[in-house]
N, C-alpha and C positions, 0 to 999 in steps of 0.2 A: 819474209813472212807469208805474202800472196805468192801462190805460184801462179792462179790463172792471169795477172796481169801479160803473162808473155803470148799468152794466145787473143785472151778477148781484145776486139777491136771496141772504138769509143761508136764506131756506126753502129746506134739503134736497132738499125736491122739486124746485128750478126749476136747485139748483148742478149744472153738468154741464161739463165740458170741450168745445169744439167742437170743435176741430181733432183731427187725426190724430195720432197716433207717428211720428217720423222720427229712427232709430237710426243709427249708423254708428258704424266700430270707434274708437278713440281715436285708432289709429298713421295711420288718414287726414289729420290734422286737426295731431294734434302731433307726426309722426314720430317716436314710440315706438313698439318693437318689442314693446311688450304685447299679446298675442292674446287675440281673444274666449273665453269657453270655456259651457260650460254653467250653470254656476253663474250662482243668480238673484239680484240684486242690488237692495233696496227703496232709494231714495233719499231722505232727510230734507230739511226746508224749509230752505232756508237765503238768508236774505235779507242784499241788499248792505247794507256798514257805515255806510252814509250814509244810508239808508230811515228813515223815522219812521212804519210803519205802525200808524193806530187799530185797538184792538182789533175791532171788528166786521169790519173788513176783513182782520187777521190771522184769522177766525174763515174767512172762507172762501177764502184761501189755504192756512191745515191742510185745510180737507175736500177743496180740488180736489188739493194734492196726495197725501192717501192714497188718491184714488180714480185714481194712476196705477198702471200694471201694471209690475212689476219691470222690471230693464235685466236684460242678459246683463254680466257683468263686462267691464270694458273699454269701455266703450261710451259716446259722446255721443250725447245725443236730443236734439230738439227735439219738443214737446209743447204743440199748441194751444191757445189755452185759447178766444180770443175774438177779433175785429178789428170794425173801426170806423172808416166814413170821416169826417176831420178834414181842416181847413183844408189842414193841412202836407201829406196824402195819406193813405196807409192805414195805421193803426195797427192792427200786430198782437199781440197778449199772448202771451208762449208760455212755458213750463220750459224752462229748458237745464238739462236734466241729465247729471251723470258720476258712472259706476259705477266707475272708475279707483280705485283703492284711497291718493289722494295728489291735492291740489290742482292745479287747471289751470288758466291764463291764456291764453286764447288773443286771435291778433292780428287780422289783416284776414281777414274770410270773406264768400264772395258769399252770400245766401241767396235758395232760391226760394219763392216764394206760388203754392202751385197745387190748383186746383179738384178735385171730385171725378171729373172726365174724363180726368185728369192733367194738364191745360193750365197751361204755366205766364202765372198771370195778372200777376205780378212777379218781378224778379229786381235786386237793390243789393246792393252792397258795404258791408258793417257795418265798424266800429272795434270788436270783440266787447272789446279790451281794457278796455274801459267797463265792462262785469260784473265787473272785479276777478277777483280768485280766486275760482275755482269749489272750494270744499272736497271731497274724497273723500265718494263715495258722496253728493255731496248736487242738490239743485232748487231751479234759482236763478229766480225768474218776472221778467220781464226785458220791454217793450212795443218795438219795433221799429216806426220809419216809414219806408212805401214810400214815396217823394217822385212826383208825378206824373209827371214824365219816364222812371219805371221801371216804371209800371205799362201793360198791355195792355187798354184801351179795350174791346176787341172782344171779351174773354176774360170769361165771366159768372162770378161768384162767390159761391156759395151760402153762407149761416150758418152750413151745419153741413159736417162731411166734409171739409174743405179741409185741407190738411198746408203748414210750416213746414219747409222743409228745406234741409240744407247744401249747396252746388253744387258738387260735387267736379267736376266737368268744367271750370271755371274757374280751376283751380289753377294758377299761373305760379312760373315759376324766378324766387325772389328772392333777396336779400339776408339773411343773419341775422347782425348783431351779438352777439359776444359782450358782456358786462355792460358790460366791464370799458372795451370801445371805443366800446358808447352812452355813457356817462359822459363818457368823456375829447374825443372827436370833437365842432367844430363842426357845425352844422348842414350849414354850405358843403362840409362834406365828406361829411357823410354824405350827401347828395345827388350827389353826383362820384361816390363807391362805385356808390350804388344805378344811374347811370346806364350807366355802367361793367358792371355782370352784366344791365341788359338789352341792349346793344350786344352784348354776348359771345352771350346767344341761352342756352338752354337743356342743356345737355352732352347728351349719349349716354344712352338711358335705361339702366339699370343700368350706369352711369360711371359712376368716381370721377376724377377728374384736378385736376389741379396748373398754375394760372396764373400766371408772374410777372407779380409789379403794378410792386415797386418794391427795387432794389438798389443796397447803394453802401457804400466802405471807410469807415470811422470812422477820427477822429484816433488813437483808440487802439489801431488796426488791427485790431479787431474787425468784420466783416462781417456789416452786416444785409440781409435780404431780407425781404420783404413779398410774400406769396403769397393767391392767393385758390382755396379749398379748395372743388371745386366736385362737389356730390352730387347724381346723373343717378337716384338710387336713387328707389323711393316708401316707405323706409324708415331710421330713422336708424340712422347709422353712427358706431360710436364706436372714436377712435382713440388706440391706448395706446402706441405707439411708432411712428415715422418715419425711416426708417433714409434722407436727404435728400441728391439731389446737386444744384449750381447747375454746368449748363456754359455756355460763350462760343458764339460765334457757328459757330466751327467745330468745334463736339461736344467741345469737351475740358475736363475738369472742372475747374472753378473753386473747389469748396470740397466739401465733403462729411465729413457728418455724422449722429449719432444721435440725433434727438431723443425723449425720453421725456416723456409727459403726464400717464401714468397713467389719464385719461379727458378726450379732446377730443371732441364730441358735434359729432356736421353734421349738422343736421337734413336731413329727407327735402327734395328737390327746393327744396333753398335751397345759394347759397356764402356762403361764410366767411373774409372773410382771416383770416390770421395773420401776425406778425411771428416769424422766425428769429434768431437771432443765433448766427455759430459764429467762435468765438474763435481769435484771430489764427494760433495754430498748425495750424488747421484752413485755410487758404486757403494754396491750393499756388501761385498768382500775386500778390505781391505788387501791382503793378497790372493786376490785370486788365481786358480789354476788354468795358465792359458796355453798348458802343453796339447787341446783341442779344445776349441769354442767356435760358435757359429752366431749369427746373426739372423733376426726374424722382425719384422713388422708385427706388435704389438697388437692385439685384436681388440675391437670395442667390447 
């Protein structure tokens, strides 16, 4: 997992971090509406649960990380330590740290490798889900490989000075399952979803709007609806009631309802189906025609 273990020595004098600081707030990354704030934030070592590190080498993972400088609260960093070219491509060591006062997991992130000219010398898409949970306040040391197809040939890259960081300009509208529909959903479907919110394209930036996916009567004349909940925002929105109308093709309302969540959470620049259900007394056409119907938020 480390690669700089084969270069750094345990002598004090030689341990030193290469790379740069690369901060950013948390609500980038996990669409929490947590703000930065002043307050300095030291972060503890905390290695993944599957590591078996020897003590000589836990010995200069505590020193490299008391020798980082506090976060601001809120804050993921990336924090260089060392990189090394290997077979696979470029292996870089770095700290992912969060000053987040509560555990983080996060999913797909582009990350870039760049020099001290700011040239970016790589740029790949990580599976960060690999780190497991990131604990509150803690520095998880974590190796990253560029694969040669991502790295820039032409871009020189010094030992020292180089920074590890997040690509927030590559951020895409995607899909986010709740738990409960990773669990239950086939693969075949989660793949239909996912292709489904890239087809649809990005909403309106600070949107929020309402897709029907999927609607139809139940034997027991219960009417469910399948909506895909789509957040145009760069920050999450939580939502504690839904006052819901579904009409037909010529604007007239097919069922309408109040629903209550207490907390439905959309992440920033991700949609979200959800499934409706509103009970038989609540549908004002017994058959109605759902060869086009839309869905809308209810107005006071």
């Amino acid at each position: 997992m480390f690669s700089f273990f084969k270069s750094k020595k345990r002598d004090s004098d030689q341990l030193k971090n290469d790379g740069r600081e690369s901060a950013v707030a948390s609500s980038e990354l996990t669409g929490s509406d947590a703000a930065e704030s002043s307050e300095e934030v030291e972060t503890e070592l905390s290695l993944h649960p599957s590591s078996n590190v020897p003590k000589e080498q836990m010995y200069v993972l505590r020193f490299l990380n008391n020798e980082l400088p506090p976060l601001k609260a809120n804050q993921l960093s990336l924090s260089g330590i060392e990189w090394e070219e290997q077979p696979q491509g470029l292996a870089v060591s770095a700290f992912v740290r969060n000053s987040v006062d509560k555990g983080i997991q996060l999913g797909d992130v582009s990350l870039l490798l760049i020099n001290e000219k700011n040239e970016v010398k790589a740029r790949h898409d990580f599976h960060l889900a690999e780190l497991g949970e990131i604990p509150a306040k803690s520095s998880r040391p974590w190796t990253f490989i560029f694969p040669p197809a991502s790295i820039d040939q032409q871009v020189e890259l010094e030992k020292e000075n180089w920074t590890l960081a997040f690509d927030l300009t590559s951020k895409e509208h995607r899909l986010d399952l709740a738990e409960s529909w990773e669990e239950a959903l086939p693969e075949g479907e989660k793949e239909k979803l996912e292709q489904i919110v890239k087809d649809l394209g990005a909403p309106g930036k600070n949107e929020l709007n309402f897709t029907g996916l999927q609607a139809q009567v139940a034997e027991d004349g219960k009417f469910h609806v399948t909506v895909l909940i789509r957040n145009g925002y760069d920050k999450l929105i939580n939502i504690e009631q839904l006052p819901l109308q579904v009409l037909d093709s010529e604007r007239a309302v097919i069922a309408e309802g109040q629903f209550n969540f207490g907390s439905l959470e959309i992440k920033a620049n991700t949609t979200k189906p959800w499934s409706f259900i509103f009970p038989k007394e609540l549908l004002k056409k017994e058959t109605p025609d759902l060869s086009r119907w839309s869905v809308q938020v209810k107005s006071n």
